[in-house]
N, C-alpha and C positions, 0 to 999 in steps of 0.2 A: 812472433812476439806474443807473450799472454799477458791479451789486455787487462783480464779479470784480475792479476794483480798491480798491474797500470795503474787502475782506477783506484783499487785501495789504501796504495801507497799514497797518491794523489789526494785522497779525500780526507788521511791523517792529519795527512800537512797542513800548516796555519791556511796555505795561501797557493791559488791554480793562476790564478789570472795575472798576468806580466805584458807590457808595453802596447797598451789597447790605446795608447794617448790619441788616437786619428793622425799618427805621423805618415806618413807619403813612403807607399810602398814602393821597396827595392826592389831593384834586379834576383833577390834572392826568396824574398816572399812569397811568389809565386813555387816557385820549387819548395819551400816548406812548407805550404799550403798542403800541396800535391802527396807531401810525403809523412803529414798530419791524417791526412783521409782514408790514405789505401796504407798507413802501422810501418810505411819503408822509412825505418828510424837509420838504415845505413846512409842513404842519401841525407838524411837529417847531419848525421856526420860528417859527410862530405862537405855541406855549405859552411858547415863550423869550420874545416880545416882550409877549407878557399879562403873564409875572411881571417881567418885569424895569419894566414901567409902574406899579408899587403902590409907592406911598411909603412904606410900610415893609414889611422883609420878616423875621418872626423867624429865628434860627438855623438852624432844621430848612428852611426853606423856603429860604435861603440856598444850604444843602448841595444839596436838591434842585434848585435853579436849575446848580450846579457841575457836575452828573448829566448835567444836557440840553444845558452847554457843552462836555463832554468827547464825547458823541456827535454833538453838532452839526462839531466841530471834525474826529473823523473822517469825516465824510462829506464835508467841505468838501476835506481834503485828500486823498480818496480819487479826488476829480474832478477833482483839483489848482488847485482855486479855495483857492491859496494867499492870495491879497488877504484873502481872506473868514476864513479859517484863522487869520491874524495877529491880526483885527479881534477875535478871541474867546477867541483865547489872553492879548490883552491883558487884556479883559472876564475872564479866568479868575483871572487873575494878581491884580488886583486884588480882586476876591473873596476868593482867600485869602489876602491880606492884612491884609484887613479881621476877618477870621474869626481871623487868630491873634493881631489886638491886642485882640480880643475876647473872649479867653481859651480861645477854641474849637481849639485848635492838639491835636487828637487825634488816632486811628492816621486819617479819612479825611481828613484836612485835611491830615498828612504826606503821605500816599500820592499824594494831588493833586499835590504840589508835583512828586511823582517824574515824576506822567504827564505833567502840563505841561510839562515838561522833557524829557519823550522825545520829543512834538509839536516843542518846539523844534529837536532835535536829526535830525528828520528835513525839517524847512525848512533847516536850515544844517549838512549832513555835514560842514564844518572846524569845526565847534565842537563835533562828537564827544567828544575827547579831554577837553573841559573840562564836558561836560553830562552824557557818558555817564554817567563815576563818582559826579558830583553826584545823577543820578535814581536811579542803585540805592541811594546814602547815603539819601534820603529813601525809599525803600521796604520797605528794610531796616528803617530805624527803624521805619518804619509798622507791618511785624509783630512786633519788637521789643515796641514799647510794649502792644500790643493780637495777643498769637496765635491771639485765639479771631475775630478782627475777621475777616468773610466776608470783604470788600473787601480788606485788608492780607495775608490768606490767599492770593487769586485773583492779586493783583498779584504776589507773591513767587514765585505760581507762573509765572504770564507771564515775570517777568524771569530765572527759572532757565532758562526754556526759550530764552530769545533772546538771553541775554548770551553772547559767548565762550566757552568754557571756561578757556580763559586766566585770566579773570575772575572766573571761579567759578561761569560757567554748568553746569546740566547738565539737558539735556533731558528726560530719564526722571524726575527729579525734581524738575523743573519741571510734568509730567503728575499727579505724586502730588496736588501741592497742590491744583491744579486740581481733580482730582475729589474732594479735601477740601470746597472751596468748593462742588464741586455737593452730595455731599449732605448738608453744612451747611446749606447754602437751603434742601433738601427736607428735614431733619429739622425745621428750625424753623416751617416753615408757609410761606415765604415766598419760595417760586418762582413760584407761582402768579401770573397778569400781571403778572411781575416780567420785562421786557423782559433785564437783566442777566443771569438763570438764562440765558434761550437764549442767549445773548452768547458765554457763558463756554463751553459747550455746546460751541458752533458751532466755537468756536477750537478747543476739543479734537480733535474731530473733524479739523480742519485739520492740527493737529500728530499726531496719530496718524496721517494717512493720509502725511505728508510724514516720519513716523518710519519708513515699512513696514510697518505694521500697517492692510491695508485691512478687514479684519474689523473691527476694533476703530472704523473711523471709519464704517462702514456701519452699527453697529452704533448709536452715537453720533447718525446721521442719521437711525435710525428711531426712536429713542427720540424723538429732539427732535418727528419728526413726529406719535408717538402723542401725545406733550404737548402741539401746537400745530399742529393739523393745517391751518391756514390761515396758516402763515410761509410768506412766497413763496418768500424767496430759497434756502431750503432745501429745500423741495418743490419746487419747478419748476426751479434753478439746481445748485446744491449736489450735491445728493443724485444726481441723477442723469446729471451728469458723474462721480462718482466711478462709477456703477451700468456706465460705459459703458466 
């Protein structure tokens, strides 16, 4: 897999950070943890085709299934296996549809709607004008509804950091939220083989080294590594392109 366009595609997008809420990890999080750290996006596949075979799936496992389309979708488009991309943006779109006639329409079931819209809007750059404002309207609300919402947090910070200013972007305070969201995760207990924590992590470090603060992302890249000293992509990749 080449991460270096992983990350890029990733860092376009309104919004990295998806279902940090402190829900109770599955049986499957563990295996996507696993297959977050060492780039095995087939396995990442696999857990998607396991849940999505169960004739029924509660709420929670719902959201969690939305989790593993939002990271499957950036990997897809990072390769530019747009076909693939499409196929699961559909598969996302429908899911939260179903979630909101379900009564489930809360801050990550908004915040969904925003990310899924920014994936759309980097398949189709002329439909910017009509998707961009749409996805920061749902993300907004997302922290709106829920400020204390990790997820709604992390996204709000994502899209301060990449919308215009024009817009109402602003980078510096797009970084705030973010490391709101990181140690919201670590005060609550739930960073720990939380694939999201480094997610969120990573991107900072990204945006602080492309703010001019390379202190700040080196610093960023060895924390990540004392927390998770077997992530590839930032021990062998990451980390030591910025080092050089």
């Amino acid at each position: 897999m080449e991460r270096k366009k992983y990350i890029r595609i990733r860092i376009i997008l309104i919004s990295l950070a998806l279902l940090i809420c402190g829900s109770s990890r599955s049986e499957y999080s563990e295996r996507i943890y696993s297959a977050y750290i060492t780039g095995d996006m087939n396995e990442w596949e696999n857990v998607i085709n396991e849940i999505e075979e169960q004739e029924t799936l509660t709420i929670r496992e719902k959201k969690e299934l939305l989790e593993y389309y939002y990271g499957y979708v950036g990997f897809l488009l990072g390769e530019g296996k747009n076909s693939g991309a499409k196929k699961y943006i559909t598969k996302a779109d429908d899911l939260i549809y179903r979630l909101e006639n379900s009564g489930s329409s809360d801050a990550m079931v908004l915040a969904c709607k925003g990310i899924f819209l920014g994936y759309k809007m980097n398949l189709s750059r002329i439909k910017t004008p009509v998707l961009g404002p749409m996805c920061m309207k749902y993300i907004n609300k997302a922290y709106e509804t829920d400020p204390e919402n990790i997820q709604a947090i992390a996204d709000k910070g994502h899209m301060l950091y990449n919308a215009p200013s024009l817009f109402g972007g602003d980078k510096k305070e797009g970084i705030i939220y973010l490391e709101r969201a990181v140690k919201k995760l670590e005060d609550t207990g739930t960073a720990k083989g939380n694939w999201m924590y480094l997610n969120i992590l990573t991107g900072l470090a990204q945006y602080k080294n492309s703010m001019g603060d390379r202190q700040g992302a080196i610093d960023t890249y060895e924390k990540i590594i004392a927390f998770e000293p077997d992530y590839v992509w930032v021990r062998d990749e990451l980390y030591p392109e910025l080092q050089k």
